[in-house]
Each structure stands twice: as structure tokens, then as C-alpha cells.
C-alpha angles and dihedrals in degrees: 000000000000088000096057086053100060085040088058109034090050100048101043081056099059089043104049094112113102119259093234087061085081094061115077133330133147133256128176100257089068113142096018117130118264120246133098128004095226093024109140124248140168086272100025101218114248118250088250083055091050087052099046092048092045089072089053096038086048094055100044080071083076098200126023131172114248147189125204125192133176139182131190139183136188128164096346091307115108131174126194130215132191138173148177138193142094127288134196097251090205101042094033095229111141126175116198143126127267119200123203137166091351089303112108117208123202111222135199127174123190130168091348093303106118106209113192120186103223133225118240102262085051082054103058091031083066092038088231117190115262111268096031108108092158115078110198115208117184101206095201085067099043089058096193090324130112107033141233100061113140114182097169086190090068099068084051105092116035101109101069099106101044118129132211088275095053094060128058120174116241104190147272112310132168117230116181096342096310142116118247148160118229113222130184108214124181101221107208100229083227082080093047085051103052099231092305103145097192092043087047091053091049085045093052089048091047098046097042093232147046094236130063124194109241112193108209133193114199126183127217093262086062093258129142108237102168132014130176131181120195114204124194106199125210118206118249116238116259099022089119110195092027089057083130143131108237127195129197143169126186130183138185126196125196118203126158098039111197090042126156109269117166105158115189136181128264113256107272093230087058095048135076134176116252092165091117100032087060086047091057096041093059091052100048083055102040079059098031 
């Protein structure tokens, strides 16, 4: 149990942005011609420039394949999550497997609306009806609560409002073949919170600080190829058993742009909404 909880509470917090946030959005290197990311020009663009454009030359590849692992770890206790899969680079919507613990999880997520389709002992803990094998989780009501909820779009687009200060450039590295440039990039929890004023002030008390390093790979066609986030959490007060520090590093990696990517939901009559039953899971055990 304790397991699941770092799992959770690690991974809802590198994914707090919204997933709308992946569609769209303007940087200052719009209308530019497409090349290389550190291609020269009459006017060379900056390396902030190279990081905001990354997220808008990333999506114009419409579809990628991608991989997503996370590892967690509270009070000697880690899990570990991967997945792989394709993801509509524009709308945000992936479909791919995570594996865990020996237990693999099919994932969908469509319109911001994440479906699993859970194994047997999830079933019964949630006490789903027979013959519902999709569990269906809206991530905008569980508001950090409920667990393992992974979006990999979300993580996508928190670098569009960095300055020249908040980006260095590491070096050259080769990342599935191909060419990139490593950038270190410090991410305002303002931007993991969504605006939220009141979820960026818990962020920035449970971080320890109003500022997260972001590591980037991006190509020389300007796209971002691997990107990894490390997160330090501090415990709430008052949580009582998950008064615990918890650590954290995700990272997602993007390969085969222009990819097929159809993602599809799950059959209504196969599906049901757990949504509440997750919120009220994580409470009975924040006060067990």
C-alpha cells in the first residue's frame, strides 16, 4: 500500500498541468523557418527561444511514438512505471501500455479523460461491476488525489514562459540515433499548477522552492526527443502516516514522428467511472 502511495502522489504531481495546455500556444520564434535548432540565421535564435519553440515544432509533427518511465521512492520503499505507446502530438490523446510490478495497464487517454483497463485484484478492490474491465478517471476532479494516473502529454508543455535565465545548454548528445542538443531548463510552479494560484502555493511548500529543473533534448529540426523532470516532496502537515519525503523523476521520450496514432475510447458498456471511488480511497487512507 505504501508503494501505490508514493507511486501516486509522485506522479499526479508531475502531471498537474492541464492537458489543453499541449495544443497550441505562442513563442517568439513563430514564423521562423524550420531547420535546425541551432542553425544559424541573420538573428540566431536564443536558447529560450530554442525551448519555447520546441513545444510548437514538436507538435507540427502531428503523431510520435513515445516511452514514459517513472520512479518513485518514499520512505525506502520505490516503484517503477513504463510505458510505451503513440500519442497525438496536437490533441494530446496516447494510447500505450504501463507496466508495474509485473502487472501491465492498458491506457487511453482521450479529451483529457485518462480509461485503464484494470487488472482483476483493482477490480474487486473497487468493487467494479462484473463485466467492466475499463475503468474511466477524470483527472480535473481528482485534483492530486487518487493515484496512478499517468497523462504523458501533460508534462509536455511546461516550458513555454521560460526566459533566457531559466535555460543553459549542456552539450550535443545522441538520443536514439538521433542528433540533439541537452538543455537545462528551471520550470515556475506557477506553470505545473495551471494558473492555479492556491495549487501553485501548496506546490511551492511542498517542493521547497518556486522554481523545478526540467532536463530537454532537442533535435536539429527543433523537436523535443527526451525530456525528464526530477521532483523532491516534501510531506503536508497533518497527513499523518504519509508524513513522508517523497522523490521522484520522470521522463518521456518521443521517436517515429508521423506515426499512426488513432486513439479510441473504450466501449461504454465496458467502461465505468471510478473517478469517485479513487477520490475517496485516497482520503480513507490519508486519515487511516
Amino acid at each position: 500500500m505504501a508503494a501505490k502511495r508514493v507511486l501516486g502522489v509522485a506522479t499526479v504531481l508531475v502531471l498537474t498541468a492541464g492537458v489543453a495546455a499541449c495544443s497550441g500556444g505562442d513563442d517568439s520564434t513563430e514564423g521562423k523557418p524550420k531547420g535546425r535548432a541551432k542553425a544559424a540565421s541573420a538573428s540566431p535564435a536564443s536558447e529560450s527561444q530554442v525551448v519555447r519553440s520546441a513545444h510548437r515544432k514538436t507538435t507540427a509533427a502531428d503523431t510520435a511514438k513515445m516511452t514514459l518511465a517513472t520512479e518513485a521512492t518514499a520512505a525506502g520503499k520505490s516503484v517503477t512505471v513504463r510505458g510505451a505507446g503513440v500519442m497525438d502530438l496536437e490533441d494530446g490523446d496516447s494510447s500505450m501500455t504501463l507496466t508495474s510490478a509485473g502487472q501491465k495497464i492498458e491506457q487511453r487517454v482521450l479529451d483529457g479523460v485518462v480509461y485503464q483497463k484494470a487488472p482483476a485484484e483493482q477490480r474487486a478492490q473497487l468493487k467494479m461491476p462484473e463485466g467492466k474491465t475499463w475503468m474511466k478517471i477524470d483527472p480535473a476532479r481528482l485534483n492530486g488525489a487518487g493515484g496512478q494516473v499517468n497523462d504523458p502529454a501533460e508534462a509536455f508543455a511546461y516550458t513555454k514562459g521560460v526566459t533566457n535565465g531559466d535555460v543553459t545548454e549542456v552539450g550535443a548528445e545522441t538520443i536514439d540515433g538521433a542528433r540533439t542538443t541537452h538543455y537545462r531548463v528551471k520550470v515556475d510552479v506557477r506553470d505545473l499548477a495551471g494558473g492555479d494560484r492556491a495549487k501553485a502555493d501548496q506546490l511551492r511548500e511542498r517542493l521547497g522552492t518556486s522554481t523545478l529543473p526540467l532536463e530537454m533534448w532537442i533535435d536539429d529540426e527543433g523537436r523535443l526527443r527526451q525530456q525528464t523532470i526530477k521532483l523532491t516532496l516534501r510531506p503536508e502537515a497533518g497527513e499523518g502516516q504519509k508524513d513522508q519525503t517523497v522523490t521522484s523523476a520522470t521522463t518521456l521520450r518521443f521517436s517515429d514522428f508521423g506515426t499512426e496514432a488513432d486513439v479510441e475510447a473504450p466501449a461504454a458498456g465496458d467502461t465505468v467511472d471510478v473517478t469517485k471511488k479513487l477520490m475517496d480511497a485516497s482520503k480513507a487512507q490519508g486519515t487511516a
